[in-house]
VEXDREN-2710 file (C-alpha; in Angstrom, 1 decimal):
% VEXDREN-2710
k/r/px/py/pz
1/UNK/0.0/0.0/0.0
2/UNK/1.0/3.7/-0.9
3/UNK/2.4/5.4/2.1
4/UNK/0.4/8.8/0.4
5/UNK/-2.8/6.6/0.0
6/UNK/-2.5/5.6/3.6
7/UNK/-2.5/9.5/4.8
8/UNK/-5.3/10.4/3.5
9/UNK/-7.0/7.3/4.4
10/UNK/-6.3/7.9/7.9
11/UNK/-6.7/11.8/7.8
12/UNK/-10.4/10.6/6.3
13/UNK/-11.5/8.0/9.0
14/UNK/-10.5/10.9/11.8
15/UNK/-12.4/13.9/9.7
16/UNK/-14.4/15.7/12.8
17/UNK/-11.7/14.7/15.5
18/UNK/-10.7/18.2/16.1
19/UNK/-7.9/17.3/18.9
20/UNK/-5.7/15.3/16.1
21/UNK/-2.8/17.5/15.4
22/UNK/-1.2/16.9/12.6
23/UNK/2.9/18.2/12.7
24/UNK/4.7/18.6/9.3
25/UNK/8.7/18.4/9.4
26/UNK/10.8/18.7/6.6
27/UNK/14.6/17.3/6.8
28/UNK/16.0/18.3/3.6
29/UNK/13.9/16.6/0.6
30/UNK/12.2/14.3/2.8
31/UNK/8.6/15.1/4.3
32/UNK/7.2/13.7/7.3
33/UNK/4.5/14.1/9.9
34/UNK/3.5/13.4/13.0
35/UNK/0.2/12.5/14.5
36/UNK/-1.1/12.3/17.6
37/UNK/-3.8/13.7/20.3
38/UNK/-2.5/16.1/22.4
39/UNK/-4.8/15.1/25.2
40/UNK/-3.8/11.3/25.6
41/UNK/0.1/11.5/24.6
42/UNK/3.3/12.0/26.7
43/UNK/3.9/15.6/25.1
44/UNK/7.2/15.9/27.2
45/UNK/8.6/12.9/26.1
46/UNK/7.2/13.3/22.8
47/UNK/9.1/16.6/22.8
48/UNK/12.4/15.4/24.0
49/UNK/12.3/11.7/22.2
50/UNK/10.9/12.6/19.1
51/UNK/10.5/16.0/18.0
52/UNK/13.9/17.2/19.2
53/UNK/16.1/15.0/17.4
54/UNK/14.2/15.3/14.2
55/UNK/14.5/19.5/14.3
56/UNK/17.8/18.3/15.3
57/UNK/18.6/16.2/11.8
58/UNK/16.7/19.2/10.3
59/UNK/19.2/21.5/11.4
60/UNK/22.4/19.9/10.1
61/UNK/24.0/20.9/7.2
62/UNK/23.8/17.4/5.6
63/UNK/21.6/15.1/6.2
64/UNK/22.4/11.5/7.0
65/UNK/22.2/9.5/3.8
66/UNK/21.1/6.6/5.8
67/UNK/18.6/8.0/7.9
68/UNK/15.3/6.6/6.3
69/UNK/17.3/3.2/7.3
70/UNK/18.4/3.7/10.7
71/UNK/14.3/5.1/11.3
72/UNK/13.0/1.6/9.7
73/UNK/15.8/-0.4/12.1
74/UNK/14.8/1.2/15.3
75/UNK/17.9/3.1/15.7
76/UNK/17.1/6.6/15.4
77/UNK/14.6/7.4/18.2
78/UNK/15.5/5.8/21.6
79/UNK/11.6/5.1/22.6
80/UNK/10.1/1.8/21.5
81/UNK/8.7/1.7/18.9
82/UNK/6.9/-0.7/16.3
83/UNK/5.9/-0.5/12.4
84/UNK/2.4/-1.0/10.5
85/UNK/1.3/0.0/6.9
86/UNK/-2.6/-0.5/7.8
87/UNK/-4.4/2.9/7.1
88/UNK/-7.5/0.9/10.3
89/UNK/-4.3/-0.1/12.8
90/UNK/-3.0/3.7/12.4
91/UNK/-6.2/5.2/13.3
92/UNK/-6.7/3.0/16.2
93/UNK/-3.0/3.4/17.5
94/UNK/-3.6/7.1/17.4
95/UNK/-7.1/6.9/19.3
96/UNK/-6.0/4.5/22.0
97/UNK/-2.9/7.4/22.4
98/UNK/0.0/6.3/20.3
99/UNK/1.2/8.5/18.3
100/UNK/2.2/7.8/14.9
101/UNK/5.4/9.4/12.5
102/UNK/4.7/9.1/8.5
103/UNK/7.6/9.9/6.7
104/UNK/7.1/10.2/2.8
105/UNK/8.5/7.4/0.8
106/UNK/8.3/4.7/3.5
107/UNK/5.8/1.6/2.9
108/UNK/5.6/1.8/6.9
109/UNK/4.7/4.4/9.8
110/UNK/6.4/4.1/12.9
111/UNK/4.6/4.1/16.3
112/UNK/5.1/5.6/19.3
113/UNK/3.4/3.7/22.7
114/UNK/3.1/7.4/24.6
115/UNK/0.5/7.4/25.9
116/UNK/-0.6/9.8/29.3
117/UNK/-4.4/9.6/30.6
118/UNK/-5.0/11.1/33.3
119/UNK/-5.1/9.2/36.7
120/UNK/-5.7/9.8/40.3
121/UNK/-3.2/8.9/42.9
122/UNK/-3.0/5.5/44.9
123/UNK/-5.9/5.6/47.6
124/UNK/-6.5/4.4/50.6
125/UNK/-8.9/1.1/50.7
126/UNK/-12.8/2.8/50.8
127/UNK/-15.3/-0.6/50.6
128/UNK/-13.1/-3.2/52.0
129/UNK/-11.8/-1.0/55.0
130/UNK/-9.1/-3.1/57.0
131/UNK/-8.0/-1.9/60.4
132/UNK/-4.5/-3.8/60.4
133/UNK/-3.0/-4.5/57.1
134/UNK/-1.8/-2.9/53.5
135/UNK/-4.7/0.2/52.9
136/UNK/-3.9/1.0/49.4
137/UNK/-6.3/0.5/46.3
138/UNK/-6.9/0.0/43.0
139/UNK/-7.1/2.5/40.6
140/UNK/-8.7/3.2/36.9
141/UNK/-5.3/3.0/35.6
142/UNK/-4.7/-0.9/35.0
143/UNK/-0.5/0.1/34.3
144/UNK/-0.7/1.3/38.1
145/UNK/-2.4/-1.3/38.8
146/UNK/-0.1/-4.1/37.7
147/UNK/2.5/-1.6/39.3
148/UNK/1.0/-2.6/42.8
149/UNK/0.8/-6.5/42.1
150/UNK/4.3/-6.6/40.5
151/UNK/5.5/-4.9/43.7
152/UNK/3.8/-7.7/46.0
153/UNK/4.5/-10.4/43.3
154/UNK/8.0/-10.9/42.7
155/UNK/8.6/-14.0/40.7
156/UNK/9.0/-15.0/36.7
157/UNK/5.8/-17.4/37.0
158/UNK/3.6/-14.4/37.5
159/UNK/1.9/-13.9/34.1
160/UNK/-0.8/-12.3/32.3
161/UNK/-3.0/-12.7/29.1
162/UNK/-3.7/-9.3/27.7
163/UNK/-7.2/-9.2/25.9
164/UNK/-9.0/-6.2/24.0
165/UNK/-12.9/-6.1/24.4
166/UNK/-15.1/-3.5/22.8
167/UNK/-15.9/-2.1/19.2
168/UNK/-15.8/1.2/20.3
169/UNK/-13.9/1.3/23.7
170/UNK/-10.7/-1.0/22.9
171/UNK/-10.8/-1.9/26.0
172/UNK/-8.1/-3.4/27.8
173/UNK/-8.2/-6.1/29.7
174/UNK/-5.9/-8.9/31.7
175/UNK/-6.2/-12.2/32.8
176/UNK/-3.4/-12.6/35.8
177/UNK/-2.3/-16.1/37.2
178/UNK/0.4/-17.7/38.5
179/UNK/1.6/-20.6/36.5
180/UNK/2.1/-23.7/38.0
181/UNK/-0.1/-22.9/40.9
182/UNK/-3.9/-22.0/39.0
183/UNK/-5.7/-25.3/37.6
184/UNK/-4.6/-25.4/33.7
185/UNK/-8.8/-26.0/32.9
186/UNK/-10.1/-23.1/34.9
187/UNK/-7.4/-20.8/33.0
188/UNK/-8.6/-22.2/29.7
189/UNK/-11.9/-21.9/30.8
190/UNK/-11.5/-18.2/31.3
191/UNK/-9.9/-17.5/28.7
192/UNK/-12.5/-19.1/25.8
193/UNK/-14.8/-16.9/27.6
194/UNK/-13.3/-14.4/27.0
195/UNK/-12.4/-14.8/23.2
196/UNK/-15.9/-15.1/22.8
197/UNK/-17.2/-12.2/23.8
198/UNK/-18.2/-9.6/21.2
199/UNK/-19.6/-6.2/22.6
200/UNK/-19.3/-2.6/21.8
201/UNK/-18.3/-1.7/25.2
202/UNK/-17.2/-2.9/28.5
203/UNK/-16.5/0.2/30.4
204/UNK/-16.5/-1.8/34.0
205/UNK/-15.0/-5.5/34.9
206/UNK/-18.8/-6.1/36.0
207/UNK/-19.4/-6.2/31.8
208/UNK/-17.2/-9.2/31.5
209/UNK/-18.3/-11.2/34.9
210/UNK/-21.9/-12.4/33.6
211/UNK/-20.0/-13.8/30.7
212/UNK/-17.6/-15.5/32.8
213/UNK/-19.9/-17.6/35.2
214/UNK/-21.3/-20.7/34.5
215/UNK/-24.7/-20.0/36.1
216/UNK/-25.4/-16.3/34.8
217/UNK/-29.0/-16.6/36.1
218/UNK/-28.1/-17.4/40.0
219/UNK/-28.5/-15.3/42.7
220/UNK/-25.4/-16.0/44.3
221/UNK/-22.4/-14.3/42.9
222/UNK/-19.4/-17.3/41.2
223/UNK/-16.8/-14.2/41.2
224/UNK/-15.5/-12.0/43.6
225/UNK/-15.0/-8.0/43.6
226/UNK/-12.2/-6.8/45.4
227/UNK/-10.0/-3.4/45.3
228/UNK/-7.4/-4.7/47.2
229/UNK/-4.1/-5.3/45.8
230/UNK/-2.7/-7.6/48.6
231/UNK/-6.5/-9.0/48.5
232/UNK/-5.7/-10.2/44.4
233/UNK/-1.7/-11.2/45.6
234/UNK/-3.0/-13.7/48.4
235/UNK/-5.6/-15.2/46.3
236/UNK/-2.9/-15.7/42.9
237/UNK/-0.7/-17.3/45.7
238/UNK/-3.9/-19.7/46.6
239/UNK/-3.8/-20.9/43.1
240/UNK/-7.0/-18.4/41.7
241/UNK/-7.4/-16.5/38.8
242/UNK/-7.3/-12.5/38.5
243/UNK/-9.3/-10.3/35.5
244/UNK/-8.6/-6.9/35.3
245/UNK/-9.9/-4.1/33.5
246/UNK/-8.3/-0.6/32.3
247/UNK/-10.7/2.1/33.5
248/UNK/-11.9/-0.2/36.6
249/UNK/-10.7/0.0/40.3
250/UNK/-11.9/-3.1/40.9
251/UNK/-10.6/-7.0/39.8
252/UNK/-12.7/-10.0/39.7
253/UNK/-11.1/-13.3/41.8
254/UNK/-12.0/-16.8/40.4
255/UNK/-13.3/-19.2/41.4
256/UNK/-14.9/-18.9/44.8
257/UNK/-16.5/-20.6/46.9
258/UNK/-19.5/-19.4/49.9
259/UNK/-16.7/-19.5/52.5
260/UNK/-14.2/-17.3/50.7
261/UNK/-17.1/-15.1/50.1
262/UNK/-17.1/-15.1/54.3
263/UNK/-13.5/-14.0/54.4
264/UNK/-11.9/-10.5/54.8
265/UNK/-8.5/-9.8/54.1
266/UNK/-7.8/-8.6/57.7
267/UNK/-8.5/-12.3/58.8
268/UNK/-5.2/-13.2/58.0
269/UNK/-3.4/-9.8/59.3
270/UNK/-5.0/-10.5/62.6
271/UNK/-4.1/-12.9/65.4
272/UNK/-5.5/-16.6/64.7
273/UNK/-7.7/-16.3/67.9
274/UNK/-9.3/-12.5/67.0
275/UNK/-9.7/-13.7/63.8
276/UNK/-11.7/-17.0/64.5
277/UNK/-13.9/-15.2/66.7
278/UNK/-14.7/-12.5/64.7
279/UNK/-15.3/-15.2/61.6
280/UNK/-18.1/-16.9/64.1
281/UNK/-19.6/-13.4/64.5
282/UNK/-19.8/-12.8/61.0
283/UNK/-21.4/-16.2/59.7
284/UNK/-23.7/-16.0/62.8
285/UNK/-24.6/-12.4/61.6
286/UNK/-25.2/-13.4/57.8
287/UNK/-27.6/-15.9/59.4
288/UNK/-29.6/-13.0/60.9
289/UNK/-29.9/-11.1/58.0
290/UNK/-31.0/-13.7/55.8
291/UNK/-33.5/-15.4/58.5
292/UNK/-34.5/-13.4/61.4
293/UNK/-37.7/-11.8/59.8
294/UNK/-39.0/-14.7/58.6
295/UNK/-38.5/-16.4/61.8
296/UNK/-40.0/-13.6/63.7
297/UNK/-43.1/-13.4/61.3
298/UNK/-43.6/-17.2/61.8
299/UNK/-43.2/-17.9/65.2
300/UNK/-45.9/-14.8/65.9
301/UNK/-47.9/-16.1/63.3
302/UNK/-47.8/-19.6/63.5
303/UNK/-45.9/-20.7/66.6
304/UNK/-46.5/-17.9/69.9
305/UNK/-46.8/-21.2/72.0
306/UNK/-42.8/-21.4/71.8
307/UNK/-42.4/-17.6/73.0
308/UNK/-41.6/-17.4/76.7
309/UNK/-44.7/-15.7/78.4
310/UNK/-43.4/-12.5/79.3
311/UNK/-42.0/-12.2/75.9
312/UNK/-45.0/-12.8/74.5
313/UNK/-47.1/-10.7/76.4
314/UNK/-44.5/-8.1/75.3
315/UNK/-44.9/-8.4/72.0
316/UNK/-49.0/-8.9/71.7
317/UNK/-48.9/-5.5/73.6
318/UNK/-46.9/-3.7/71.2
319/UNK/-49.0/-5.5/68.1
320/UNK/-52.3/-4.8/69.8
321/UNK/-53.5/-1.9/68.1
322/UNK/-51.3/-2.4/64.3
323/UNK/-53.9/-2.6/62.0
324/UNK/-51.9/-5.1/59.6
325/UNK/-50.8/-8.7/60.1
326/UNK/-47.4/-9.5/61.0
327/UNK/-46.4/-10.1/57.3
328/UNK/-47.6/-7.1/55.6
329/UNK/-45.8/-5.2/58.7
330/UNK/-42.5/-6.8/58.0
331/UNK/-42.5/-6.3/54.3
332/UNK/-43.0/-2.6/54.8
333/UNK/-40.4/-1.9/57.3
334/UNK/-38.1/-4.4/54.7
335/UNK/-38.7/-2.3/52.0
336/UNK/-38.5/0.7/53.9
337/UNK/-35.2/0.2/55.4
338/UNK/-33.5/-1.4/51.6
339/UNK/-34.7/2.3/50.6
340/UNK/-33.2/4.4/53.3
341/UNK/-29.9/2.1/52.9
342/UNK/-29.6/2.9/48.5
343/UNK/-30.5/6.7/49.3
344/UNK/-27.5/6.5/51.7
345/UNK/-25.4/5.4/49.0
346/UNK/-27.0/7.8/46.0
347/UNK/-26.9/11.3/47.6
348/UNK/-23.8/12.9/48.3
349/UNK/-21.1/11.6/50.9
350/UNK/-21.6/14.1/53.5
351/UNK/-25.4/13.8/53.8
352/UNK/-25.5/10.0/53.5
353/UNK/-24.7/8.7/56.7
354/UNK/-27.3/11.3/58.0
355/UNK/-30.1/10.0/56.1
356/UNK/-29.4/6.3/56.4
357/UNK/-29.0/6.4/60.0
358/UNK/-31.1/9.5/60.9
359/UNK/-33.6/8.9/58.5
360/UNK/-34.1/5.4/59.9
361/UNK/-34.0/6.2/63.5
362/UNK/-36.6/8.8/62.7
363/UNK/-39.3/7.3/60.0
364/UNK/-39.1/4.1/62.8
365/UNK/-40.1/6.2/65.8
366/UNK/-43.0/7.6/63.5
367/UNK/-44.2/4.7/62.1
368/UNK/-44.3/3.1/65.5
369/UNK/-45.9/6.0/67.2
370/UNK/-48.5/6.3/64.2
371/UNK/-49.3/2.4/65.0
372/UNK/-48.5/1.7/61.6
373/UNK/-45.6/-1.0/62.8
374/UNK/-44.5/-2.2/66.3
375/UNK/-41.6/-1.5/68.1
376/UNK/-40.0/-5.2/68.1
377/UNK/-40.2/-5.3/64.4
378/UNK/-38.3/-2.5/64.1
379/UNK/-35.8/-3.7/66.6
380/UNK/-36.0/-6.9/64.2
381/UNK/-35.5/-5.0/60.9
382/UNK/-32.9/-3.1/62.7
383/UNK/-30.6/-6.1/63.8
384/UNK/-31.4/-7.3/60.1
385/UNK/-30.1/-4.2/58.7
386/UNK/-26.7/-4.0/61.0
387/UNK/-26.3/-8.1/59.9
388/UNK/-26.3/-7.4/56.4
389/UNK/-23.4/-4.6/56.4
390/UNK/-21.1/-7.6/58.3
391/UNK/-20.8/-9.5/55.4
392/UNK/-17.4/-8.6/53.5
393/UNK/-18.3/-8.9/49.6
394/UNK/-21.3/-6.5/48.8
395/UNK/-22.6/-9.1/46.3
396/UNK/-23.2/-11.8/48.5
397/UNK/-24.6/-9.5/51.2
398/UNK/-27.1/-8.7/48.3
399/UNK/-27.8/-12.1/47.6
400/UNK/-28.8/-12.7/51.2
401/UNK/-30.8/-9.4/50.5
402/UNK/-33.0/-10.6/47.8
403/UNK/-33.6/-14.0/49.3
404/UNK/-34.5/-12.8/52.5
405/UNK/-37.8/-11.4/50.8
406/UNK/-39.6/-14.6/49.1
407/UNK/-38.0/-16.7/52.4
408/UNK/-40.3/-13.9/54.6
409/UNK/-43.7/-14.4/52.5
410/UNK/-43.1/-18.9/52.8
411/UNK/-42.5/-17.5/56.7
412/UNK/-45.4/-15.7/56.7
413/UNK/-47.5/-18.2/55.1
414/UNK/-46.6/-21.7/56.1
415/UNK/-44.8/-20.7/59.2
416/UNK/-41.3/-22.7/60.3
417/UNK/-42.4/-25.5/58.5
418/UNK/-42.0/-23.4/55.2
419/UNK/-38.9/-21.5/56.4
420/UNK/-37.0/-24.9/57.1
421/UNK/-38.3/-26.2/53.7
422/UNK/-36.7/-22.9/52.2
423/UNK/-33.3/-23.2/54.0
424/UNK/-33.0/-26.3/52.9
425/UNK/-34.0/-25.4/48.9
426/UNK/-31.5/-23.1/49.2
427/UNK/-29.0/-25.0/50.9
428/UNK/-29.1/-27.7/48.0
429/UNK/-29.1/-25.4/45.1
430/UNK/-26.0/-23.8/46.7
431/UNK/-24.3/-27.3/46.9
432/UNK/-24.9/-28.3/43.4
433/UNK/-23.7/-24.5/42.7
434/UNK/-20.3/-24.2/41.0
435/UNK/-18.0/-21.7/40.6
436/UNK/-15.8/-22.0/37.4
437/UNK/-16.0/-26.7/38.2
438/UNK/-15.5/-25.6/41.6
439/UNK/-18.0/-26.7/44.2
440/UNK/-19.5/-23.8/46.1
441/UNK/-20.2/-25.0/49.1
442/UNK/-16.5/-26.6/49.4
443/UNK/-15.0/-27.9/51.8
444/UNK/-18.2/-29.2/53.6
445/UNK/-19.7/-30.9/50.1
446/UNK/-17.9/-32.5/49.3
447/UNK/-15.9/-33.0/52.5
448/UNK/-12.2/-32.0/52.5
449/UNK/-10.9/-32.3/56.3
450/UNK/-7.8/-30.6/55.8
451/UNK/-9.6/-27.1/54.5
452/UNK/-11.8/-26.6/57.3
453/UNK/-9.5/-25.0/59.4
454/UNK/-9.3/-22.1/57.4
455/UNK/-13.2/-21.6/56.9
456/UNK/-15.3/-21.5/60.3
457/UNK/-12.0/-20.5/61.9
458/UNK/-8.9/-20.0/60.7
459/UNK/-5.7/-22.0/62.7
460/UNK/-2.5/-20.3/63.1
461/UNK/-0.1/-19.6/60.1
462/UNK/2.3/-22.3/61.0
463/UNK/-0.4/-24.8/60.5
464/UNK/-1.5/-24.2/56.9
465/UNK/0.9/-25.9/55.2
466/UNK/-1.4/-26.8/52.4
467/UNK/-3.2/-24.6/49.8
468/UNK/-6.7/-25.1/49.6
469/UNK/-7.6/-28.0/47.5
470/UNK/-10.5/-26.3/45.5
471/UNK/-8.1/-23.8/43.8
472/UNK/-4.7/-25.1/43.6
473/UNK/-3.2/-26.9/41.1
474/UNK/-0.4/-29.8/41.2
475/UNK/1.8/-27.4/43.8
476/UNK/0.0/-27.4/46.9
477/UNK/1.8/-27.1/49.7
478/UNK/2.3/-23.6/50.9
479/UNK/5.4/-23.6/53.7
480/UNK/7.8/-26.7/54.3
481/UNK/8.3/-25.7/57.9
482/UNK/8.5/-27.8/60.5
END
């Protein structure tokens, strides 16, 4: 192809981009240009490593008669650079912040990888707040971001699969592992997935995840969110899998199972004995926020006979004048308190806390006062609220969220009889669950001994000598110490 044919080809494909600049040079009979947008390019070292020692050869009195070869050989300029002759490669080189040098008579343009977005600094941990530990973040920036793993990460099997997803966005994306320790069919696995997918845009890692689960359709989350780069570090080491996105602050771990869901990085910066205790507290909790409504609905429904007398009196007191059953009174103060909690989250920082908090406090005093609701449901809905926010991974805390609502109708309806029957639906659908060929509910179904002592409670350091058999590959042992 005609290097002249190619210029106006590519001037044509970016007619209406007003931020291309286009910069002639002339060094002695031979014409060149270079292209780029200001706005996404390295203009210092563009200056310095490109521009200044072409006015430089400019300048001299004779020009080198081999320059045109020392430019094609890589010689000339010291950045890296590459070569391509195709008029679509150019324009999208020069788009994704490359800029591009065309020098007249040459069948190829050289290519400069410059590019500068702008970025925020490194910032402290905001949703997965650890008290002890490492408290930097992700960023948009995926470059920084493989900055922070390479720091943590120091060895030759650390390796990544670079991917580009998006028509229009070019987005890019990486698929991190750690060879030798991540099953070779769960990398192969993600990786198909990924060549498959064919979207205009993915502008968050949340794009790519339904695509990569093998039951799209299920409540419970197969992948894990984290911004935490010590978070994605511990669980390469474990043998998982790591997909990044440019533009994201997040990374997606995989596989999972329901008890790493249950984990927080901090378990493991913690003392063995804080951090078993405060693992109990936390499944204990996730039980309350997925069952205490139903259970209290039920049992005052159904079942008042089990309710210690005082109790009871207590309660039928406080209910006596509510002109709704115990049902309809739950599902309001549910749905009540899940839209206090989003307009926390929606409205600006400062005035979010006060209206979550406040605004419940507040609207439940009211509505009690009113007789619209009684008092121990609110203390129920309350405790259910609180319970919810102790789960680490904000997707399975929704999860829990959702179900909690058709569990509280079977409560409300068939009493404990139907809230057993549901616990144990769910139960079996989340043991016949997999994440990725990996069972969620592992290691309790199937049964692997050795992995319970890092789920229900973790044991000290010195006593994990194995990696946990649902992720890791041939190379499971962690530590050879005595």
């Amino acid at each position: 192809m005609e290097t002249g044919s190619t210029l106006e080809q590519v001037k044509t494909r970016l007619l209406g981009a007003t931020d291309v600049v286009y910069q002639p040079f002339q060094i002695g009979t031979i014409h060149c240009e270079l292209i780029y947008i200001q706005s996404i390019v390295d203009t210092a070292t563009m200056r310095e490593a490109i521009v200044k020692p072409l006015l430089e050869e400019a300048s001299r009195a004779e020009i080198d008669p081999m320059l045109t070869a020392r430019i094609v050989s890589g010689s000339f300029f010291t950045l890296d650079s590459h070569l391509t002759e195709s008029s679509e490669q150019l324009v999208s080189d020069i788009v994704s912040g490359n800029a591009v040098l065309h020098f007249e008579g040459l069948p190829n343009w050289i290519v400069f990888s410059i590019q500068n977005y702008q970025k925020r600094s490194i910032p402290e941990s905001t949703n997965e707040v650890v008290v002890v530990g490492p408290q930097e973040a992700f960023i948009e920036d995926i470059h920084a971001n493989m900055s922070l793993l390479r720091h943590k990460i120091k060895h030759p099997d650390f390796k990544m699969i670079q991917f580009t997803i998006g028509k229009y966005t070019k987005t890019v994306v990486y698929v991190v592992y750690i060879e030798g320790l991540c099953k070779p069919d769960i990398l192969e696995n993600v990786l198909n997935s990924l060549n498959e997918i064919d979207m205009d845009s993915s502008l968050g890692v949340s794009y790519l995840s339904e695509f990569l689960e093998d039951h799209p359709l299920s409540p419970f989350p197969q992948y894990q969110y984290t911004e935490r780069p010590d978070s994605v570090a511990a669980a390469l080491v474990e043998g998982r899998i790591s997909v990044m996105q440019d533009g994201t602050p997040f990374s997606i771990l995989i596989p999972v199972t329901f008890f790493s869901l249950m984990q927080s990085s901090e378990d493991y910066y913690q003392r063995f004995h804080s951090a078993s205790f405060i693992r109990i507290i936390r499944l204990l909790f996730a039980f309350f926020a997925f069952l205490l409504p139903s259970v209290y609905v039920a049992v005052t429904t159904f079942h008042p006979e089990i309710i210690p007398t005082n109790l009871l009196i207590t309660i039928a007191s406080a209910r006596e004048n509510i002109p709704f059953p115990a049902l309809v009174e739950a599902f309001i103060m549910e749905i009540t308190f899940e839209g206090l909690r989003e307009a926390g989250i929606r409205i600006p920082k400062p005035l979010g806390q006060t209206v979550s908090i406040i605004g419940g406090i507040v609207i439940g005093q009211a509505a009690v006062q009113a007789g619209i609701v009684s008092a121990p449901l609110v203390i129920v809905v309350s405790i259910t609220g609180i319970a919810a926010f102790i789960i680490p991974h904000f997707e399975l805390g929704l999860s829990f969220r959702l179900l909690r609502f058709p569990v509280l109708l079977v409560g409300g309806t068939l009493g404990l009889f139907g809230v057993v029957i549901s616990i144990y639906l769910i139960y079996w659908y989340m043991v016949s669950l997999r994440s990725f060929g990996v069972p969620y509910m592992q290691p309790f179904a199937p049964l692997v001994l050795r992995d319970i002592k890092d789920t229900f409670i973790r044991v000290p350091w010195f006593l994990m000598k194995k990696r946990t058999k649902a992720y890791a590959a041939d190379n499971e042992t962690r530590q050879d110490t005595p």
